[in-house]
TIVO-2410 file (N, C-alpha, C; in nm, 3 decimals):
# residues 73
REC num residu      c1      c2      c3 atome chaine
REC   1      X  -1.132   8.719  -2.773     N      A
REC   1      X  -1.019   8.713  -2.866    CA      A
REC   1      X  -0.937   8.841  -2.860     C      A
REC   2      X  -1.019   8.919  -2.834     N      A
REC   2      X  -0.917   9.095  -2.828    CA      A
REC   2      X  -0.909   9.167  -2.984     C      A
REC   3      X  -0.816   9.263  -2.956     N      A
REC   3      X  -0.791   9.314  -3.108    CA      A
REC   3      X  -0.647   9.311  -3.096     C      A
REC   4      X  -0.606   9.353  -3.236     N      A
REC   4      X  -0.483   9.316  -3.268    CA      A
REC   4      X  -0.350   9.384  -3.154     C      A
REC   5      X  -0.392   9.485  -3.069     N      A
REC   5      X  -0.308   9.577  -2.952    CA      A
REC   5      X  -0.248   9.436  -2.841     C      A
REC   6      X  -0.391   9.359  -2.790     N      A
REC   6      X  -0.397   9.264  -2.694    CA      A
REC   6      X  -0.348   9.144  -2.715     C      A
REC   7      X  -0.395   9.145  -2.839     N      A
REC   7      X  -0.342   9.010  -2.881    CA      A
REC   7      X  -0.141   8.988  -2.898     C      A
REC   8      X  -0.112   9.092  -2.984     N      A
REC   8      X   0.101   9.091  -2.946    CA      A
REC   8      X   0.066   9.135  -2.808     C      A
REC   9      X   0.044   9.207  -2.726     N      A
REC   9      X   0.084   9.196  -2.542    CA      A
REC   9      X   0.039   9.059  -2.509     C      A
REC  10      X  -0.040   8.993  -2.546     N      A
REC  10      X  -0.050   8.825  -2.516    CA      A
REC  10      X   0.091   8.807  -2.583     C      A
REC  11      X   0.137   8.767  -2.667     N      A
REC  11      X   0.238   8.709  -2.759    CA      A
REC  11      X   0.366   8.751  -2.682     C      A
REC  12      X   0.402   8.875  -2.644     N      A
REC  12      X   0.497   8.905  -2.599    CA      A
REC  12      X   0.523   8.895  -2.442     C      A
REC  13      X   0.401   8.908  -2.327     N      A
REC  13      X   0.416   8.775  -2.252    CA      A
REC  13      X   0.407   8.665  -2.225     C      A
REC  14      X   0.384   8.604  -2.350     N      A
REC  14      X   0.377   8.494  -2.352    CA      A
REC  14      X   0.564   8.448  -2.367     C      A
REC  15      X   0.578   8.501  -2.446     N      A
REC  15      X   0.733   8.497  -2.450    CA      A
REC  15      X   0.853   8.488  -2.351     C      A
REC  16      X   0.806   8.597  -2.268     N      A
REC  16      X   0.887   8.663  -2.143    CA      A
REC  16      X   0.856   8.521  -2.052     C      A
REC  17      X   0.746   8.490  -2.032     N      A
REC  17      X   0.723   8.352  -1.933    CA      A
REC  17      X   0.777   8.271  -1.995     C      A
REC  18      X   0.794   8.229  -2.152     N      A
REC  18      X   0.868   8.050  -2.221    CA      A
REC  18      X   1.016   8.099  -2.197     C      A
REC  19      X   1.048   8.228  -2.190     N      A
REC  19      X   1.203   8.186  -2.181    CA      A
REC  19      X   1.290   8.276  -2.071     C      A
REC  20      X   1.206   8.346  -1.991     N      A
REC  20      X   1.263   8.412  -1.845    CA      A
REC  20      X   1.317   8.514  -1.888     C      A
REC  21      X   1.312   8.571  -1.938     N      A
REC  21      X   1.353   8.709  -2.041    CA      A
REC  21      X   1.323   8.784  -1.936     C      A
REC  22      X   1.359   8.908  -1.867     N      A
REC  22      X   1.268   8.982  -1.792    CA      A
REC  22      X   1.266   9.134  -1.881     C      A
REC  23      X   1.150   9.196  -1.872     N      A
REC  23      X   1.109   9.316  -1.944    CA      A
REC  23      X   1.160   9.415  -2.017     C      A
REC  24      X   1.292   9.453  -1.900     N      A
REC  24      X   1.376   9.574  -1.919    CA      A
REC  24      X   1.488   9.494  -2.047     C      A
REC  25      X   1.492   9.376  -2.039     N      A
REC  25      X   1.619   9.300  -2.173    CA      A
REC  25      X   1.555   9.261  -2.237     C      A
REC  26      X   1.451   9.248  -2.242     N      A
REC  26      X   1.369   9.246  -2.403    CA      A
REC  26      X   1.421   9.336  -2.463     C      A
REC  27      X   1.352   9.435  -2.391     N      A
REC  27      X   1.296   9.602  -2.457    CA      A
REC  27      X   1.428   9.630  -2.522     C      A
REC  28      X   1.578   9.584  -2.460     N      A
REC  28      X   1.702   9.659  -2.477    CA      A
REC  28      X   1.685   9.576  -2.626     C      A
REC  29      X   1.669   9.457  -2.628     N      A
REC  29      X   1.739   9.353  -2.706    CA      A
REC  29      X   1.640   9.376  -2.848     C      A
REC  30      X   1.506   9.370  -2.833     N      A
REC  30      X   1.399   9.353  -2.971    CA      A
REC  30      X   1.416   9.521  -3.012     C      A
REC  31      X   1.404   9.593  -2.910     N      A
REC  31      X   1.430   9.774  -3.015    CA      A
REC  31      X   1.467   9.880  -2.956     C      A
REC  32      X   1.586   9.790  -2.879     N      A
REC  32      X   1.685   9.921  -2.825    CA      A
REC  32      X   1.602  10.011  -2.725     C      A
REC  33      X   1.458   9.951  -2.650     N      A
REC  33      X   1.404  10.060  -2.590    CA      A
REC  33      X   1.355   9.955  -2.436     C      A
REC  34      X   1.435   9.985  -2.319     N      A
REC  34      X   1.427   9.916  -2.240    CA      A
REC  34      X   1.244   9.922  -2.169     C      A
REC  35      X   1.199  10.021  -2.172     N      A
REC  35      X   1.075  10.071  -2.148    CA      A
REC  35      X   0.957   9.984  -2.204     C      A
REC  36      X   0.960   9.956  -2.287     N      A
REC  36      X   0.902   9.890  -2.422    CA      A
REC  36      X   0.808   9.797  -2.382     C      A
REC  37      X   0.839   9.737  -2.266     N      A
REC  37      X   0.710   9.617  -2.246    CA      A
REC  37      X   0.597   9.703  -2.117     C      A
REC  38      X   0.670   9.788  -2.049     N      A
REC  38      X   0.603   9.818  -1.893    CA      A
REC  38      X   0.518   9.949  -2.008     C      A
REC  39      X   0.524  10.027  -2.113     N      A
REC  39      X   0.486  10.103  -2.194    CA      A
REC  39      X   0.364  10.005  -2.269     C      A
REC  40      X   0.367   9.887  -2.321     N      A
REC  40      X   0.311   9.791  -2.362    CA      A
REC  40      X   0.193   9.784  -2.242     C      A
REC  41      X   0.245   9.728  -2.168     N      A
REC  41      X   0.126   9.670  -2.012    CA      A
REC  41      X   0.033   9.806  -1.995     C      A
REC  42      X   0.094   9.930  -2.054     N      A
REC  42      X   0.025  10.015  -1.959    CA      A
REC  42      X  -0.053  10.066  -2.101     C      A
REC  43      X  -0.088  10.054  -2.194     N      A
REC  43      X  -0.213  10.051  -2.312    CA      A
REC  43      X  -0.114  10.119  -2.465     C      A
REC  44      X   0.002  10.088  -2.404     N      A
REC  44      X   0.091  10.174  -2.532    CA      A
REC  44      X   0.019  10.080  -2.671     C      A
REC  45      X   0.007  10.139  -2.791     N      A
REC  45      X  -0.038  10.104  -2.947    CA      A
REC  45      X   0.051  10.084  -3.009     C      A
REC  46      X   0.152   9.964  -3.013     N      A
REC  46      X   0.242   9.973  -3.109    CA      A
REC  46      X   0.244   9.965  -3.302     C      A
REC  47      X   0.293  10.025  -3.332     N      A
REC  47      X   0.304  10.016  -3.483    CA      A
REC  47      X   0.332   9.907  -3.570     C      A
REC  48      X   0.293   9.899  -3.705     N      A
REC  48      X   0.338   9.761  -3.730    CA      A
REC  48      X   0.465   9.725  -3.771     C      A
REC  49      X   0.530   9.838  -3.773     N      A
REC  49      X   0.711   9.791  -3.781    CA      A
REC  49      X   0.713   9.784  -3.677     C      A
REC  50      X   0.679   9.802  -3.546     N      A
REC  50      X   0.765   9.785  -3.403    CA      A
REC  50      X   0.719   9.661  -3.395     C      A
REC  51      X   0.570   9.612  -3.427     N      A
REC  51      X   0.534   9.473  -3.447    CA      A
REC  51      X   0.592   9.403  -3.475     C      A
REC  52      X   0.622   9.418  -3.601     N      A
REC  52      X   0.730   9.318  -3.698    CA      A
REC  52      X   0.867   9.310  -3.650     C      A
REC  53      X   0.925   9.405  -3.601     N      A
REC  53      X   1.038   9.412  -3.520    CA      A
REC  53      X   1.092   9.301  -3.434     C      A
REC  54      X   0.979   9.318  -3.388     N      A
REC  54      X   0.935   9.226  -3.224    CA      A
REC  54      X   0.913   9.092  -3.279     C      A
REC  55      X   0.839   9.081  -3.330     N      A
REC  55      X   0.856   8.939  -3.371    CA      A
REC  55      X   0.967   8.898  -3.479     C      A
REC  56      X   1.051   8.939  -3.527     N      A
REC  56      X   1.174   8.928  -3.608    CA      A
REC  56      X   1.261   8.892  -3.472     C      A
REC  57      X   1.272   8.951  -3.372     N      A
REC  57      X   1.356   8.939  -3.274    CA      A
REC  57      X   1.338   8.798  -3.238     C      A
REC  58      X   1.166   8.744  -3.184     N      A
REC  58      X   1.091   8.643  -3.096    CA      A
REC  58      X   1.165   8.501  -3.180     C      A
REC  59      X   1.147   8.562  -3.323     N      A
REC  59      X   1.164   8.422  -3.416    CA      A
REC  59      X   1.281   8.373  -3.421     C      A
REC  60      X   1.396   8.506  -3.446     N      A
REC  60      X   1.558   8.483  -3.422    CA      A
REC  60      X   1.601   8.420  -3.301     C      A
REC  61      X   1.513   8.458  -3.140     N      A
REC  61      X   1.538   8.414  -3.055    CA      A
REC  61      X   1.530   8.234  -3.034     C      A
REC  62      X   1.415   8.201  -3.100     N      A
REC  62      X   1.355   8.073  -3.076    CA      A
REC  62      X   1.483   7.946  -3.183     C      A
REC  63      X   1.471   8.057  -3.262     N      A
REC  63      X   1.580   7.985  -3.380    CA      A
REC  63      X   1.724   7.967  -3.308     C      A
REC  64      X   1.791   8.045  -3.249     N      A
REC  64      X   1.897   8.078  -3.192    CA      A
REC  64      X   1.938   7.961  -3.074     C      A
REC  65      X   1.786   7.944  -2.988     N      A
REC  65      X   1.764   7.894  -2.869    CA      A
REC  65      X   1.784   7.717  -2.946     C      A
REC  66      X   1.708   7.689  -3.042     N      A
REC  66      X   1.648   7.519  -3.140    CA      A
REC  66      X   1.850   7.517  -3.165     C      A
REC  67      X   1.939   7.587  -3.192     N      A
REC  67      X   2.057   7.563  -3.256    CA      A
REC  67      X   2.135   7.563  -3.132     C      A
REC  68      X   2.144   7.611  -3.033     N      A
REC  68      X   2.219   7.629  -2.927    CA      A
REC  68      X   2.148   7.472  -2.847     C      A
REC  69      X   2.082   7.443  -2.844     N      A
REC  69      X   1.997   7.284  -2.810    CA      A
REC  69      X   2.092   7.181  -2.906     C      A
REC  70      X   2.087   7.240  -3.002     N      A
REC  70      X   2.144   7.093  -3.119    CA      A
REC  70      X   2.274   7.068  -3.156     C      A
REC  71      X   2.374   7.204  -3.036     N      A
REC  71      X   2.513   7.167  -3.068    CA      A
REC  71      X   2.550   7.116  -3.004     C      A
REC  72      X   2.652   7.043  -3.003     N      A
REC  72      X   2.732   6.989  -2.921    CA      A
REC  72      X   2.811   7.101  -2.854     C      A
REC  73      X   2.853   7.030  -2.709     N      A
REC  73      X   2.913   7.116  -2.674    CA      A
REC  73      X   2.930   7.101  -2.517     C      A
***
């Protein structure tokens, strides 16, 4: 199962694979820090606002993605 470090680096590539995101435009897009995932891969500890951050971004994204599906257009 991991601990809570492994488990968001699961979550957040899990992400990058459902929607082709690549690393460096995450990082720009969830907290302004292009570094942010290859810092992640390599044992970085993120905090739980950068946590929450990140998934505030993941959720806006998915939401964004369900409305851009349901317009016409």
């Amino acid at each position: 199962m991991g601990n809570l470090k492994e488990q968001f680096a699961g979550e957040v590539e899990t992400f990058l694979a459902d929607t082709g995101l690549d690393a460096t435009t995450f990082g720009k897009r969830a907290l302004k820090d292009p570094n942010f995932v290859f810092e992640l891969r390599k044992g970085r500890a993120p905090n739980v606002t950068t946590i929450d951050k990140v998934r505030d971004f993941t959720e806006s994204y998915h939401k964004d993605e369900q409305s851009n599906e349901e317009s016409p257009g």
